[in-house]
C-alpha positions as CSV (number, residue, x, y, z in Angstrom):
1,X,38.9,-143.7,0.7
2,X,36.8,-147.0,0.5
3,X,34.4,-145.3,-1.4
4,X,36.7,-143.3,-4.0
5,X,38.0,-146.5,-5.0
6,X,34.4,-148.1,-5.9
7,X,33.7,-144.9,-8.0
8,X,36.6,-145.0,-10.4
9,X,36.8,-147.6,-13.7
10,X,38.0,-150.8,-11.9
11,X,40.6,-153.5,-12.5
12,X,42.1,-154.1,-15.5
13,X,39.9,-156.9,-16.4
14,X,36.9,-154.5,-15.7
15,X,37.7,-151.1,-17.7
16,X,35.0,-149.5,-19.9
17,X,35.6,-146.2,-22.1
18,X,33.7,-144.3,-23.5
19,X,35.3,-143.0,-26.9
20,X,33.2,-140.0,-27.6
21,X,33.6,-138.0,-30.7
22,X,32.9,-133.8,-31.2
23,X,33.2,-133.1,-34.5
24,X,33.1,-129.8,-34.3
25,X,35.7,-126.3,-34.0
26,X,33.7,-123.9,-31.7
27,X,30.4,-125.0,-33.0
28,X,31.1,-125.3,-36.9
29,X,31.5,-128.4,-38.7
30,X,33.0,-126.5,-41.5
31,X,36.7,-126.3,-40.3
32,X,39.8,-128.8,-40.8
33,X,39.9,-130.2,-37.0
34,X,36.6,-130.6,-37.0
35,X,37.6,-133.8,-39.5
36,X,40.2,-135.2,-36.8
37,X,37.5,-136.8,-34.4
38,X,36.3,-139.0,-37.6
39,X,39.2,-139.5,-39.2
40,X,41.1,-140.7,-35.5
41,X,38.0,-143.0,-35.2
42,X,38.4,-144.0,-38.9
43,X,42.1,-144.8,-38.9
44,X,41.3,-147.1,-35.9
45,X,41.1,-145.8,-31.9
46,X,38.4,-147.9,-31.4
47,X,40.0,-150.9,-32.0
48,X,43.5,-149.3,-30.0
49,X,41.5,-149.3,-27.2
50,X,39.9,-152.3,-27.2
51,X,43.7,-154.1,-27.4
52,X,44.2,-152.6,-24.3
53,X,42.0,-154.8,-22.8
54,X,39.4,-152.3,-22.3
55,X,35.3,-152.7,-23.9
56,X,34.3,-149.6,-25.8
57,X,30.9,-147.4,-26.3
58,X,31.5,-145.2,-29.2
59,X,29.7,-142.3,-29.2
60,X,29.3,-139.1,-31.4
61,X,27.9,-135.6,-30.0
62,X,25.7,-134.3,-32.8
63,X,24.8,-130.2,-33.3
64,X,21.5,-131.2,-35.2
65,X,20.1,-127.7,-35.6
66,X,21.8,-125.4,-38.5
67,X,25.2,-123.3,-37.4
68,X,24.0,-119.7,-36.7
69,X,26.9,-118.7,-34.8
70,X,29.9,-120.1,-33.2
71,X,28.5,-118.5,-29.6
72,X,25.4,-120.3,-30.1
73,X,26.8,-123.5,-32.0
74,X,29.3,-124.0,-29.4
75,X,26.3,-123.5,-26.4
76,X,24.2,-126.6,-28.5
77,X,26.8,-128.7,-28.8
78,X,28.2,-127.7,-25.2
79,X,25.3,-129.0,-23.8
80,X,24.9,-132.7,-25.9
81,X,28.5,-133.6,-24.6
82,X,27.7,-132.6,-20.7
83,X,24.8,-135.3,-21.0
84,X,27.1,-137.9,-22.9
85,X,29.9,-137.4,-20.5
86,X,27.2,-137.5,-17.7
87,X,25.4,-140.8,-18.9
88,X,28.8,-142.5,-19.3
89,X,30.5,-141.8,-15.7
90,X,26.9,-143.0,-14.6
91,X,27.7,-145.8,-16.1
92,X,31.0,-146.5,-14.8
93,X,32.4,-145.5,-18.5
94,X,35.7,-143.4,-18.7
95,X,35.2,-140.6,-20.7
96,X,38.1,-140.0,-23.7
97,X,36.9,-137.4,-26.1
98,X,38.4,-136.4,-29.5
99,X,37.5,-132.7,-30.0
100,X,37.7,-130.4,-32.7
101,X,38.5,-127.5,-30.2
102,X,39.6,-126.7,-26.5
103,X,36.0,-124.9,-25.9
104,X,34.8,-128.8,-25.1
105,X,36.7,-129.1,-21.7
106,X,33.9,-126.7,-20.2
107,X,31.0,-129.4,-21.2
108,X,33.4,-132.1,-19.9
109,X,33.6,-130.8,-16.0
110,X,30.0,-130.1,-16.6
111,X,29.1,-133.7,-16.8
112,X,30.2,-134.6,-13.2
113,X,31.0,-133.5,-10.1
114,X,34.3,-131.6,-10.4
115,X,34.3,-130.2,-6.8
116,X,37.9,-132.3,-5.6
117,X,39.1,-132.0,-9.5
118,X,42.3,-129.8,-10.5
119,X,43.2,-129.8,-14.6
120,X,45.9,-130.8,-16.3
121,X,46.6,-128.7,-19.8
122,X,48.7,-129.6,-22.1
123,X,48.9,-127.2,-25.2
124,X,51.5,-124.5,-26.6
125,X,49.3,-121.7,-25.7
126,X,47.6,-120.3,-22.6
127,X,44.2,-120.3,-23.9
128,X,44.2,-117.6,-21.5
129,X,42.5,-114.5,-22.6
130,X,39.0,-112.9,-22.1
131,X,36.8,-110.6,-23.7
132,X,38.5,-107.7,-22.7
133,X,42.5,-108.8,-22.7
134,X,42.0,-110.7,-26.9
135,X,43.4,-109.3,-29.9
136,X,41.8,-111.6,-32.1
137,X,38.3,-112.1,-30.5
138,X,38.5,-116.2,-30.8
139,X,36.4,-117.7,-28.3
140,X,38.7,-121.2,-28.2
141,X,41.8,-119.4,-27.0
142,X,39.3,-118.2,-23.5
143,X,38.9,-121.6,-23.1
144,X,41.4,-122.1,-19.6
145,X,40.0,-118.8,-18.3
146,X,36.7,-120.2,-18.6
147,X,36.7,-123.0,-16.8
148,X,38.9,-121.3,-14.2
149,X,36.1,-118.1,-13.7
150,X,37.5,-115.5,-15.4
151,X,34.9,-115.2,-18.3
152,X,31.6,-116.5,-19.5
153,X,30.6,-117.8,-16.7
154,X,27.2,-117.4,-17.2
155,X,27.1,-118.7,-20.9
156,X,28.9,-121.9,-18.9
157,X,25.9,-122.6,-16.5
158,X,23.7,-123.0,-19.2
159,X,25.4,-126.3,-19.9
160,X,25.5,-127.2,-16.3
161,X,27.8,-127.6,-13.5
162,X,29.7,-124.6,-13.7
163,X,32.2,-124.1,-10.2
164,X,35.4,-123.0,-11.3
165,X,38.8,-124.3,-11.0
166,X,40.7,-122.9,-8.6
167,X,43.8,-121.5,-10.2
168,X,45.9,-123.4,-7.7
169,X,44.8,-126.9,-9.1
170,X,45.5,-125.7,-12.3
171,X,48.8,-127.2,-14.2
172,X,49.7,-126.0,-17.9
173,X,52.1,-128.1,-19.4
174,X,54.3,-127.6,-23.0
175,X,53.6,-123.5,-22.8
176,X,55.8,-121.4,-25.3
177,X,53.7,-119.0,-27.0
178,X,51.4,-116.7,-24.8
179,X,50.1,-113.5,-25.8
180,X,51.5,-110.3,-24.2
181,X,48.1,-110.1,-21.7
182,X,48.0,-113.5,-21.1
183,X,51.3,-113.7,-20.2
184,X,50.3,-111.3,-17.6
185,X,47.1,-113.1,-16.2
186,X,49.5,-116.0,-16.2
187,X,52.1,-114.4,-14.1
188,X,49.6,-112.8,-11.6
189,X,47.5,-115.9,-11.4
190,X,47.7,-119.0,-9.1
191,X,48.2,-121.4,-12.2
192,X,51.1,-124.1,-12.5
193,X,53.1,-123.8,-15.7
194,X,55.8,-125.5,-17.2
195,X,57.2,-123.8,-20.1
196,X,59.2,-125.5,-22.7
197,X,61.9,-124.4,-24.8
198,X,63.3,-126.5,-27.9
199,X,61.9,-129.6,-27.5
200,X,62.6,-129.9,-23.2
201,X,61.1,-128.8,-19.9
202,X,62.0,-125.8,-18.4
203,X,61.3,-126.9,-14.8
204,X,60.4,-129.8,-13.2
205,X,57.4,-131.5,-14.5
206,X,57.2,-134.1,-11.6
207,X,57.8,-131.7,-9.1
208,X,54.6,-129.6,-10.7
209,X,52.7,-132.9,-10.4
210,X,53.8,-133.3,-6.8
211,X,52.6,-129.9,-6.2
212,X,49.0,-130.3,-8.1
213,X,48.8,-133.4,-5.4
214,X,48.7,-131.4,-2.3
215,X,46.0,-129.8,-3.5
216,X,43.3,-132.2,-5.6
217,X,42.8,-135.7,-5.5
218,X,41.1,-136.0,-9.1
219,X,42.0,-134.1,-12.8
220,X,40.3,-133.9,-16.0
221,X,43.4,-134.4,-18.5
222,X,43.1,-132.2,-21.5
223,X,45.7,-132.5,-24.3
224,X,45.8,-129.9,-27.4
225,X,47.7,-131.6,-29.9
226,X,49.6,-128.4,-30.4
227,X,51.3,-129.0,-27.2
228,X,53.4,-131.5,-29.3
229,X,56.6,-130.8,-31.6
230,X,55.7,-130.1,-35.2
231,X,58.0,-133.0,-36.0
232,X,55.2,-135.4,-34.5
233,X,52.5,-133.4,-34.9
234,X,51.9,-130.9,-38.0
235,X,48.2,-130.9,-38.6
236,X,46.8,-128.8,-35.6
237,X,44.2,-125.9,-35.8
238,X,46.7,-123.4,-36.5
239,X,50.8,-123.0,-37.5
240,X,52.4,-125.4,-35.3
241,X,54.7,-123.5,-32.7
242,X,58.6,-125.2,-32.7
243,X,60.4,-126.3,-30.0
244,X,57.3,-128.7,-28.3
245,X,56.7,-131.7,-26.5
246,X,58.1,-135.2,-27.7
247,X,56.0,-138.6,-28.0
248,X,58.3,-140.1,-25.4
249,X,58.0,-136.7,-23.0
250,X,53.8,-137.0,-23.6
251,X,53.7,-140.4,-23.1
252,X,55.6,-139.9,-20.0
253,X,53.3,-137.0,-18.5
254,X,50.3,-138.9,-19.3
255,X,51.5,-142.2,-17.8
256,X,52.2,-139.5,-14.6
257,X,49.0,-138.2,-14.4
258,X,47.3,-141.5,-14.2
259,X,49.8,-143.0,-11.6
260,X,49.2,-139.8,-9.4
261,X,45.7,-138.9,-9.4
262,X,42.6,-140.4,-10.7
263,X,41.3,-138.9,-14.0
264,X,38.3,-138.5,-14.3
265,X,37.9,-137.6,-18.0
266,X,40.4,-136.7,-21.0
267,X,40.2,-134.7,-23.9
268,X,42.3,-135.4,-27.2
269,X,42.2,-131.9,-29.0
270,X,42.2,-130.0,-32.3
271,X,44.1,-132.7,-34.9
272,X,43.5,-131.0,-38.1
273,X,44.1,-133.9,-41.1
274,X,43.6,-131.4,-43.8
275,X,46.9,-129.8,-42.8
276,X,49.0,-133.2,-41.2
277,X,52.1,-134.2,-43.5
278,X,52.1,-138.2,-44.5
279,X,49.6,-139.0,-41.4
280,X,52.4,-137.5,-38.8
281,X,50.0,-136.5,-36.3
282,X,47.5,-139.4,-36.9
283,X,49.7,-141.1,-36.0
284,X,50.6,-139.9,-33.2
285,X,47.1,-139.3,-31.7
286,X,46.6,-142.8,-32.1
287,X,49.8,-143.4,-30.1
288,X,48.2,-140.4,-27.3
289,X,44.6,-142.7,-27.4
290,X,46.4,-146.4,-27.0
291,X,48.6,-144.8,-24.2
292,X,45.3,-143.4,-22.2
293,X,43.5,-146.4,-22.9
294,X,46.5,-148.2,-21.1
295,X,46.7,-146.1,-18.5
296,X,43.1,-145.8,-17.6
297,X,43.6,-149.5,-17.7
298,X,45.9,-149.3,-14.7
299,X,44.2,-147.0,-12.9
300,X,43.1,-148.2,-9.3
């Protein structure tokens, strides 16, 4: 649609991103991947974007009052990335966020109009549960069921736009280690996944794109960098889970997403340098930024 087109970032000549960083796991400042934002931005995205032809705003979402809670933390700092992510698609920006944690991707869909917009999750786990189906209480790993209505919806609407996505625009990608309940929820749900197994697919990851097509026009991308191998990626938030997602296979899914919908906004997720081996995963989340740069590049 004429319109559609005006709205998204432009020609190549004309792309603008907006390189936001959330320094923060759940809230706190006071865990490993709340370092990864900074030290991504230290090592050098900026610049990675900007020799993609693309002119940069680099912004950084900051708690300001004292951590209390995670609940509350995560509510203060929720709420400072909707209005970034809202004052850079006003200004024709494309937001690329490096977060400390998944619990950002609610704020994100908060800071536009998500109404025609499906997700796109990469990660090793189903970030599934609720209140009542976790073992372990940890208010990250609700994140998908969040932003899909199952929980916390109410704690979501005081950041902003909170409408759900539907289950059936939902597509999890590089899944190998869900929890007995949410394996469960997963199965009786409407959600997309593609599980993988030793480093490969285990069903067709074009085909799942194909399907997400019929149904939304638009995605936010999020990527938790434990979706990835452990080989390429061994700082994360927790252990690493074997058997994941390859740079080439990641590269290729991203380059995917842009070619078949328009993305709207893209999360980088939970890089913990305290626990990468000889700058493994830096480097590789450098490699994940250049490609999205490049791709939002090409996108029409």
């Amino acid at each position: 649609m004429p319109g559609k087109c005006r709205d998204r970032i432009g020609s190549k000549k004309n792309t603008h991103i907006c390189l936001i960083q959330v320094p923060y796991t759940v809230g706190d400042e006071n865990q490993g991947s709340s370092k990864g934002p900074e030290r991504l931005v230290q090592a050098g995205a900026e610049k990675l974007v900007a020799a993609q032809g693309a002119s940069v705003a680099l912004e950084r979402v900051d708690r300001g009052d004292a951590f209390r809670d995670s609940g509350n933390a995560s509510l203060i700092v929720g709420k400072r990335l909707a209005s970034v992510v809202r004052r850079a698609v006003e200004a024709k920006q494309f937001p690329l966020i490096l977060a400390g944690s998944c619990d950002v991707s609610k704020s994100i869909l908060s800071g536009f109009d998500h109404a025609r917009c499906g997700v796109v999750w990469l990660d090793a786990h189903g970030d599934f549960n609720t209140p009542e189906t976790t073992a372990s209480g940890y208010f990250d790993g609700m994140s998908l069921a969040v932003i899909t209505g199952h929980c916390y919806q109410n704690y979501w609407a005081q950041i902003g736009n909170s409408a759900p996505i539907p289950e059936s625009a939902t597509l999890l990608l590089g899944v190998r280690d869900l929890d007995p309940c949410e394996e469960e929820g997963l199965a009786r749900s409407s959600i997309q996944m593609v599980r993988w197994h030793e480093g490969k697919p285990q069903s067709s990851v074009q085909a799942a794109f194909d399907n997400l097509a019929l149904r939304v026009p638009e995605i936010y991308l999020h990527i938790d960098m434990d979706c990835l191998d452990p080989k390429v990626a061994p700082g994360v938030i927790f252990n690493p889970v074997p058997g994941g997602i390859v740079l080439s296979d990641i590269e290729d899914a991203i380059r995917a997403a842009f070619a078949r919908f328009w993305v709207r906004a893209c999360a980088l997720a939970v890089f913990n340098p305290d626990r990468d081996r000889d700058d493994k995963t830096l480097r590789t989340g450098l490699r994940i930024i250049e490609v999205v740069a490049d791709a939002a590049r090409e996108m029409r």
